[in-house]
PDB file with SEQRES, HELIX, SHEET and CRYST1 records, atoms N, CA, C and O in Angstrom:
SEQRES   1 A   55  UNK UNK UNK UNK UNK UNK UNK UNK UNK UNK UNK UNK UNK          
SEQRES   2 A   55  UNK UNK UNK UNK UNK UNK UNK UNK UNK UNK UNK UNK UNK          
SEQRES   3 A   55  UNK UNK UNK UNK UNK UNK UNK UNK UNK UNK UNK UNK UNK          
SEQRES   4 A   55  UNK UNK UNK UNK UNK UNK UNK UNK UNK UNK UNK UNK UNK          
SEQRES   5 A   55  UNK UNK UNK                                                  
HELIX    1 AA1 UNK A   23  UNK A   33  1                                  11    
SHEET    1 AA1 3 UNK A  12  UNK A  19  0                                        
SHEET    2 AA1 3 UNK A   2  UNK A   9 -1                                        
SHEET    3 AA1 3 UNK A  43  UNK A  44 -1                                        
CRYST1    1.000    1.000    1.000  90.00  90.00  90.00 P 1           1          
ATOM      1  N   UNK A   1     -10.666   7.117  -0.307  1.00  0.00           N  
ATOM      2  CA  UNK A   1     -10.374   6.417   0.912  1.00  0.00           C  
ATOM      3  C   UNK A   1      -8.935   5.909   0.855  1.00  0.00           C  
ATOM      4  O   UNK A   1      -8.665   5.356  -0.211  1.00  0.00           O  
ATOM      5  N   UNK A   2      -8.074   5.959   1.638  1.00  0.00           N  
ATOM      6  CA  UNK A   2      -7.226   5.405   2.066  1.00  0.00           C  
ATOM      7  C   UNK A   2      -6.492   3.821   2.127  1.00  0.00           C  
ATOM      8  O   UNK A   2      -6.257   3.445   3.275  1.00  0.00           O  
ATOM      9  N   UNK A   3      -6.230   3.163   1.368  1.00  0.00           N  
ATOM     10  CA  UNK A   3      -5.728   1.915   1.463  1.00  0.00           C  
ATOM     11  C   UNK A   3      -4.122   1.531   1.656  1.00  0.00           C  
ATOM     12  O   UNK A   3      -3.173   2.040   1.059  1.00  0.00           O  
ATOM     13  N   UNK A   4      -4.102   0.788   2.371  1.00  0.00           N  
ATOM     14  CA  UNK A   4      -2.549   0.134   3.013  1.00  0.00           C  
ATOM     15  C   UNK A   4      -2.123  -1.107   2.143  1.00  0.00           C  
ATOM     16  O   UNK A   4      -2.909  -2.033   2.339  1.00  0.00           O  
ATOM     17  N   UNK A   5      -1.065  -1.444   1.185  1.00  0.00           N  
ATOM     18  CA  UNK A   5      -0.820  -2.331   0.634  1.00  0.00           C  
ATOM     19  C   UNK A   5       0.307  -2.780   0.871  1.00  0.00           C  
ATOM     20  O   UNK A   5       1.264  -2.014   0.984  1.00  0.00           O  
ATOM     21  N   UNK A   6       0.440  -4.194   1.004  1.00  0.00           N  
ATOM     22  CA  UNK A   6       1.615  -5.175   1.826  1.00  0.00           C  
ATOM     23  C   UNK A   6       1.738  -5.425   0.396  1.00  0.00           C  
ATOM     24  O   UNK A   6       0.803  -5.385  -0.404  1.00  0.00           O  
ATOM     25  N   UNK A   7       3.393  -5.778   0.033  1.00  0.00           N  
ATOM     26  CA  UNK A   7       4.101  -6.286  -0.803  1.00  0.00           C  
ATOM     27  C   UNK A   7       5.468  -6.741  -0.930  1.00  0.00           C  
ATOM     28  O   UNK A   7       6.293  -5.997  -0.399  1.00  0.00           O  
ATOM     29  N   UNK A   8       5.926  -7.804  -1.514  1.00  0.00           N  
ATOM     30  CA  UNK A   8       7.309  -8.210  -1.648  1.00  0.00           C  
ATOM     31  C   UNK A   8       8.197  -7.975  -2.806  1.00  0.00           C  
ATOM     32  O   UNK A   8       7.536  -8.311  -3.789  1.00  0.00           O  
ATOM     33  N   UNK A   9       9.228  -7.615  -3.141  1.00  0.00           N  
ATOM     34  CA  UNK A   9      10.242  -7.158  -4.425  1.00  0.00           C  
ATOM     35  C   UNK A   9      11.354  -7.782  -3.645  1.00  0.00           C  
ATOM     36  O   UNK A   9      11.685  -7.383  -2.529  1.00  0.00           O  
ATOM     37  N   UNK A  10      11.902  -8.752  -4.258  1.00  0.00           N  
ATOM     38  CA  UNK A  10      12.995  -9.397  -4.032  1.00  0.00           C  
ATOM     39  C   UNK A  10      13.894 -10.085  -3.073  1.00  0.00           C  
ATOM     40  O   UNK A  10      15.125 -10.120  -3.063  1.00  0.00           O  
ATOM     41  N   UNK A  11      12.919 -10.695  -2.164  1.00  0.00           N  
ATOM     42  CA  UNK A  11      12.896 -10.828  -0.611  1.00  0.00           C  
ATOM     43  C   UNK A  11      12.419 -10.054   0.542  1.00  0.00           C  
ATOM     44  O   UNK A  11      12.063 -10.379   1.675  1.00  0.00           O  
ATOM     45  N   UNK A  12      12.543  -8.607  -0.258  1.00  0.00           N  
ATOM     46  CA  UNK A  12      12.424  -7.486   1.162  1.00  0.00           C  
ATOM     47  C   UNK A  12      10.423  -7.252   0.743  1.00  0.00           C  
ATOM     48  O   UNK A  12       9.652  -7.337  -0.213  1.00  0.00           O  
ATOM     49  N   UNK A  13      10.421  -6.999   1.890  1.00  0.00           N  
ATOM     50  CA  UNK A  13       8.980  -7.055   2.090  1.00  0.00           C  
ATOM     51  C   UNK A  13       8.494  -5.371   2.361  1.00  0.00           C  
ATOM     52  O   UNK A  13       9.060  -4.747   3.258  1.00  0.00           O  
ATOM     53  N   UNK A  14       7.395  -4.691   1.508  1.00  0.00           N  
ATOM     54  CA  UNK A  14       7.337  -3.143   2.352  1.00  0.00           C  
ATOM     55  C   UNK A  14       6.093  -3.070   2.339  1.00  0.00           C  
ATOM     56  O   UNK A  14       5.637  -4.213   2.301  1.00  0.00           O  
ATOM     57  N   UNK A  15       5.209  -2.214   2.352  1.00  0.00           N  
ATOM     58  CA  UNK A  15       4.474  -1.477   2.569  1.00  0.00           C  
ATOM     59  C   UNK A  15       3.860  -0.364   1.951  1.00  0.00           C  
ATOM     60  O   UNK A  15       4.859   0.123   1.422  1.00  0.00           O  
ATOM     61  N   UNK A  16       2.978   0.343   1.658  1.00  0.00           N  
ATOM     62  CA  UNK A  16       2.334   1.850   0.864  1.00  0.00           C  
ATOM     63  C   UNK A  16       0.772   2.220   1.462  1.00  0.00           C  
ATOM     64  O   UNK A  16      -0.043   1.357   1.789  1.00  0.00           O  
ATOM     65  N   UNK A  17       0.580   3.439   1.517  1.00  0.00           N  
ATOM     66  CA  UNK A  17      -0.831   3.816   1.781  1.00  0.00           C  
ATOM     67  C   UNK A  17      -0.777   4.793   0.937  1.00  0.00           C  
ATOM     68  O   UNK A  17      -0.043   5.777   0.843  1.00  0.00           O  
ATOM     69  N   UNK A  18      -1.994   4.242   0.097  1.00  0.00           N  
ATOM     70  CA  UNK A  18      -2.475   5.378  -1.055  1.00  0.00           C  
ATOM     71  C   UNK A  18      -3.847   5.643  -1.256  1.00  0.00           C  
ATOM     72  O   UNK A  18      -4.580   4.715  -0.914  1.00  0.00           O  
ATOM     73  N   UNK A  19      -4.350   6.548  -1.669  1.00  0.00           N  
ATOM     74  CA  UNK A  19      -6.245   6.781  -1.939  1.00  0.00           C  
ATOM     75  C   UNK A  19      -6.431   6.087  -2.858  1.00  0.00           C  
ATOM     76  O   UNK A  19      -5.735   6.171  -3.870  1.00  0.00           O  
ATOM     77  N   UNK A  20      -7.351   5.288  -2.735  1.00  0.00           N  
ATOM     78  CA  UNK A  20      -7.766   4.751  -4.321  1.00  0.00           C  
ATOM     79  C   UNK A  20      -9.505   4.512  -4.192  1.00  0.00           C  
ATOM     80  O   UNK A  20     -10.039   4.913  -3.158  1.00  0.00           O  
ATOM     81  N   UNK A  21     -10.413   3.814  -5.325  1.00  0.00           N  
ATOM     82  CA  UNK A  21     -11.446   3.808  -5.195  1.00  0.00           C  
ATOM     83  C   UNK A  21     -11.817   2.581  -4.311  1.00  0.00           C  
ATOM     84  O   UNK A  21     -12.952   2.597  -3.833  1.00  0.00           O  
ATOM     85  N   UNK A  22     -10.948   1.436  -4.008  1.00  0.00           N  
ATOM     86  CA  UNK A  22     -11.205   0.298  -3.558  1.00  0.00           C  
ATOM     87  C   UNK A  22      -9.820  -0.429  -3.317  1.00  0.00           C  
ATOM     88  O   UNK A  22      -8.694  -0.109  -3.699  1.00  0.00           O  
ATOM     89  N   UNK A  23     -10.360  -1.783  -2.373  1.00  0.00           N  
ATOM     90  CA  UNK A  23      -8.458  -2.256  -2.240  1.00  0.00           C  
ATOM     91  C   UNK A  23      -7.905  -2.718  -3.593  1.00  0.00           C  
ATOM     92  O   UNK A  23      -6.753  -2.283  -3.598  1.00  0.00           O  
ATOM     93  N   UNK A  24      -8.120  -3.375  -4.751  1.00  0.00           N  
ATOM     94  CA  UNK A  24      -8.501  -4.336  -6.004  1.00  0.00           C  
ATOM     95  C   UNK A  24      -7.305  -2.774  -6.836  1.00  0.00           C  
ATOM     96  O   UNK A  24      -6.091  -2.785  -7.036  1.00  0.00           O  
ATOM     97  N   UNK A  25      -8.335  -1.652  -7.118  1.00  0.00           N  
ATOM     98  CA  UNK A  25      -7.728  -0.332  -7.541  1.00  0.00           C  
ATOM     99  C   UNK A  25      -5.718  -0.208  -6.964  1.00  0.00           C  
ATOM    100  O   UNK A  25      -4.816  -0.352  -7.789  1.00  0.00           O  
ATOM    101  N   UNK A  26      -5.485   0.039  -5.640  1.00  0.00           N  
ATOM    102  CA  UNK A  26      -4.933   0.163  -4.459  1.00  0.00           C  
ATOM    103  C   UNK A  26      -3.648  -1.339  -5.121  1.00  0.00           C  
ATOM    104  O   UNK A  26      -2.434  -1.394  -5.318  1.00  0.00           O  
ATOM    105  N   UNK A  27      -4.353  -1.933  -5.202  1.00  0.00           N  
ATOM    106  CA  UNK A  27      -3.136  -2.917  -5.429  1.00  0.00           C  
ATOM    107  C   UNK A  27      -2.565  -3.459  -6.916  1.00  0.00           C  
ATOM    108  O   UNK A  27      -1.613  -4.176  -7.225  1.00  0.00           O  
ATOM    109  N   UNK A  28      -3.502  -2.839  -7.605  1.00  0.00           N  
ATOM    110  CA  UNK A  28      -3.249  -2.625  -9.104  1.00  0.00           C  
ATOM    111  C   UNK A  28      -2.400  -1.831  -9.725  1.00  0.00           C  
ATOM    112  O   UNK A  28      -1.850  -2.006 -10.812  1.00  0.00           O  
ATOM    113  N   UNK A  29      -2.259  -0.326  -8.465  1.00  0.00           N  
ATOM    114  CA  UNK A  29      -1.307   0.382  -8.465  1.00  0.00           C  
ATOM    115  C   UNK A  29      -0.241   0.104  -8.034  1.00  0.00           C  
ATOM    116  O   UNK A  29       0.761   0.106  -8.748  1.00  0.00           O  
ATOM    117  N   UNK A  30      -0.228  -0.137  -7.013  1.00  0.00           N  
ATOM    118  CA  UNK A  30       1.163  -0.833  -6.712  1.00  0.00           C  
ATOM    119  C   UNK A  30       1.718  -1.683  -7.360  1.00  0.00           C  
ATOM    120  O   UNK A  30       2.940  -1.621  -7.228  1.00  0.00           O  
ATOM    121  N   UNK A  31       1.263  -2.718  -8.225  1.00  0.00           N  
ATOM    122  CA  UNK A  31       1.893  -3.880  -9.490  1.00  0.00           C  
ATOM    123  C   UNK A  31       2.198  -2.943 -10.444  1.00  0.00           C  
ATOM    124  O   UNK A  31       3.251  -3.085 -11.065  1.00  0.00           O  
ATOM    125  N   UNK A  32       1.484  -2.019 -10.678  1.00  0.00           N  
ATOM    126  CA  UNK A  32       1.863  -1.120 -12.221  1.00  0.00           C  
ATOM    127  C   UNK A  32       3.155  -0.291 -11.867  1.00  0.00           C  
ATOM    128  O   UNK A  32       4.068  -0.154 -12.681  1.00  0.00           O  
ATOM    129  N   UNK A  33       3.175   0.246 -10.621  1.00  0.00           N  
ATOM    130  CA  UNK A  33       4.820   0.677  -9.822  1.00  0.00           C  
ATOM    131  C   UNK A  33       5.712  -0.308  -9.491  1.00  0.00           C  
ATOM    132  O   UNK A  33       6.879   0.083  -9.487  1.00  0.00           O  
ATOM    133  N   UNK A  34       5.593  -1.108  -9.297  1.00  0.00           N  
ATOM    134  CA  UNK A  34       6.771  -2.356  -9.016  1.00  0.00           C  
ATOM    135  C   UNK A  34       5.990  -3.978  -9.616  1.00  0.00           C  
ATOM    136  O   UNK A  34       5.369  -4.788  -8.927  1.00  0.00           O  
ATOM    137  N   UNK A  35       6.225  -4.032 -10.756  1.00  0.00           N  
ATOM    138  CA  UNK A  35       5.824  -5.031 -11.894  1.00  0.00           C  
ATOM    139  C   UNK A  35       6.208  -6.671 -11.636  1.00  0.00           C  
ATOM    140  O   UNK A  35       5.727  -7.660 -12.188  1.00  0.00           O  
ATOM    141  N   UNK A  36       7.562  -6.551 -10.282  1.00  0.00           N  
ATOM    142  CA  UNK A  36       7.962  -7.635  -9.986  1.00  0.00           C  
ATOM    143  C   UNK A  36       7.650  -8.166  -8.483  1.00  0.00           C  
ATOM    144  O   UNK A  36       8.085  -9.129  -7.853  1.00  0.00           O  
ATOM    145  N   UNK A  37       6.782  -7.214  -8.191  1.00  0.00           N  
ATOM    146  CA  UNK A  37       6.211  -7.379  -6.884  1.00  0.00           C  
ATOM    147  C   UNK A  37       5.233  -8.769  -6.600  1.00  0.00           C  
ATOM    148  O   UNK A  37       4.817  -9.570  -7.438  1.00  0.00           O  
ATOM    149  N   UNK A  38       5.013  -8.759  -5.066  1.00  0.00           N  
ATOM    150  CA  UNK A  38       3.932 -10.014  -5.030  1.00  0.00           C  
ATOM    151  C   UNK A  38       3.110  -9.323  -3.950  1.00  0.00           C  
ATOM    152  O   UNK A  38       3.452  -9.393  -2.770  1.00  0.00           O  
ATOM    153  N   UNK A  39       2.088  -8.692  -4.323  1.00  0.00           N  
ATOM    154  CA  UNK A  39       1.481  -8.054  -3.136  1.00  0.00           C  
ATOM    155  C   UNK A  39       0.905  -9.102  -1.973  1.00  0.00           C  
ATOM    156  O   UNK A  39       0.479 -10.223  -2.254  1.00  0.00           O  
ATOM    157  N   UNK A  40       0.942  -8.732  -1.054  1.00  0.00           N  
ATOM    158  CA  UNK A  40       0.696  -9.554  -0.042  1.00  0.00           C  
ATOM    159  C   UNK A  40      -0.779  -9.703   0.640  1.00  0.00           C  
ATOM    160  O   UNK A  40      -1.443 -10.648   1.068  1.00  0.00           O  
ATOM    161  N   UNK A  41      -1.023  -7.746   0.478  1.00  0.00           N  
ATOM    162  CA  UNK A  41      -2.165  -7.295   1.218  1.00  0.00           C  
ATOM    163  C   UNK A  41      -2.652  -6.019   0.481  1.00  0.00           C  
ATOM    164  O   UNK A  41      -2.205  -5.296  -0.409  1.00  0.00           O  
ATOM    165  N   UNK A  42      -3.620  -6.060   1.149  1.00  0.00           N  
ATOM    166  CA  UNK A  42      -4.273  -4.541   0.906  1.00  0.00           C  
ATOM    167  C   UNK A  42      -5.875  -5.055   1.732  1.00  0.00           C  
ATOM    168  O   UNK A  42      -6.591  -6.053   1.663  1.00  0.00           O  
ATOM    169  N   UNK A  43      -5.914  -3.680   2.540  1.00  0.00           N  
ATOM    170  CA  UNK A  43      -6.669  -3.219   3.282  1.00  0.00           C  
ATOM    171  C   UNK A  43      -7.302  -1.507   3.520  1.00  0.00           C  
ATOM    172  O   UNK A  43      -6.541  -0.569   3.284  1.00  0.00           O  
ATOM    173  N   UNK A  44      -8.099  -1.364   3.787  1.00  0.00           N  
ATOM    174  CA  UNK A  44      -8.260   0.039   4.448  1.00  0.00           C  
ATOM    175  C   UNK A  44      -7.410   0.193   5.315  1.00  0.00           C  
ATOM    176  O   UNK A  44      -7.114  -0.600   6.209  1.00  0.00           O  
ATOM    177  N   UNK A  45      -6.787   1.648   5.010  1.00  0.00           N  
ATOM    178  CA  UNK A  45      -6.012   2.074   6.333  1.00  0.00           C  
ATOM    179  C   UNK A  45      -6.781   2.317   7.790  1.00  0.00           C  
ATOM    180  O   UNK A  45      -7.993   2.474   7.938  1.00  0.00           O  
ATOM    181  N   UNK A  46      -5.867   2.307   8.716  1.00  0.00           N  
ATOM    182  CA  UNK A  46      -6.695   2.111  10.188  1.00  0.00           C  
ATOM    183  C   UNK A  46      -6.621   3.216  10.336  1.00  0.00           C  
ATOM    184  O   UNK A  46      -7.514   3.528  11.123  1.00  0.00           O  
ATOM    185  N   UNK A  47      -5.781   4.495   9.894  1.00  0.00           N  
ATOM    186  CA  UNK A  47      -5.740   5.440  10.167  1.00  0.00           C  
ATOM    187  C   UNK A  47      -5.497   6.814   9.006  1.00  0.00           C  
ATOM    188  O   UNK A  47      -5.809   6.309   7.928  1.00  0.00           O  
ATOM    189  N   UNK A  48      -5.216   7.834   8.822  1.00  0.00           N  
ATOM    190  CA  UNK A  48      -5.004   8.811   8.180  1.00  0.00           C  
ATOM    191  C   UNK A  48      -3.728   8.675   8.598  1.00  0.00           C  
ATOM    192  O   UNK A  48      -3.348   8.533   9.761  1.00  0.00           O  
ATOM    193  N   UNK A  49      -2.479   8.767   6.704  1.00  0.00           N  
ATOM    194  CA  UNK A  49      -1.211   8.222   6.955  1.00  0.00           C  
ATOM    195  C   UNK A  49      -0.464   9.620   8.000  1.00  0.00           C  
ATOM    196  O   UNK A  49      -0.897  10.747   8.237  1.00  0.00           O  
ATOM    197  N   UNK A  50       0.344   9.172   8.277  1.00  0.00           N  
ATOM    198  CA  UNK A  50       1.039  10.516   9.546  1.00  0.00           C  
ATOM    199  C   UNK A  50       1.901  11.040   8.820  1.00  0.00           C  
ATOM    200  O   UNK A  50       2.646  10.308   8.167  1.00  0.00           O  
ATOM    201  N   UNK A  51       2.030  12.631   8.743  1.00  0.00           N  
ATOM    202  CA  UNK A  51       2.923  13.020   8.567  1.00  0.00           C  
ATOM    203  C   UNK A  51       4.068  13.477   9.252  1.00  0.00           C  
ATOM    204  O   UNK A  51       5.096  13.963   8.780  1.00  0.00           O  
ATOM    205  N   UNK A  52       3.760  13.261  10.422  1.00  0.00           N  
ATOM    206  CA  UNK A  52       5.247  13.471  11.663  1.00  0.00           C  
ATOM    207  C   UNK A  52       4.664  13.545  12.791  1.00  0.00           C  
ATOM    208  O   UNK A  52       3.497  13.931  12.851  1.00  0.00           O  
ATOM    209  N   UNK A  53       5.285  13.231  13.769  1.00  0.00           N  
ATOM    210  CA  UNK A  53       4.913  13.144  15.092  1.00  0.00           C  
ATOM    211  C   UNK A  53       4.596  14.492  15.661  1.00  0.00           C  
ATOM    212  O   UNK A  53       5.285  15.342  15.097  1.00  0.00           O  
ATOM    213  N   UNK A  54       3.666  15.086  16.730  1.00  0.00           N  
ATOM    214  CA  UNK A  54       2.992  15.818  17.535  1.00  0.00           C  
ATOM    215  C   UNK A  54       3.907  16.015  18.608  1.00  0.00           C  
ATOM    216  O   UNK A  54       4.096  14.902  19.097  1.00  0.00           O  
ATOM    217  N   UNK A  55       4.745  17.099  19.382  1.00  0.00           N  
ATOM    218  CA  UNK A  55       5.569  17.483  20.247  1.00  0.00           C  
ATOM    219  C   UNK A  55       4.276  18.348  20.611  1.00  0.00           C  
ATOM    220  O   UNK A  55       4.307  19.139  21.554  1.00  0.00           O  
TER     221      UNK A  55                                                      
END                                                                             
């Protein structure tokens, strides 16, 4: 499943959607990729992430 994780590194604030087994998983990853982070969030994604817009 799909999870959306809110996080901060050094004032700037971003974002990630990754598969994981749960949000807990999902944001564990993201600390183990950016160690100085402060995650903010994590949720299920609302959607399947986009890969480019539809013309």
């Amino acid at each position: 499943m799909l999870y959306t994780v809110g996080y901060r590194v050094d004032e700037v604030s971003a974002h990630t959607t990754l598969d994981a087994e749960d949000a807990l998983e999902a944001a564990k990853a993201v600390k183990a990729d950016h160690p100085n982070a402060s995650i903010t969030y994590s949720r299920a994604a609302n959607q399947e992430e986009r890969t480019g817009d539809a013309e």
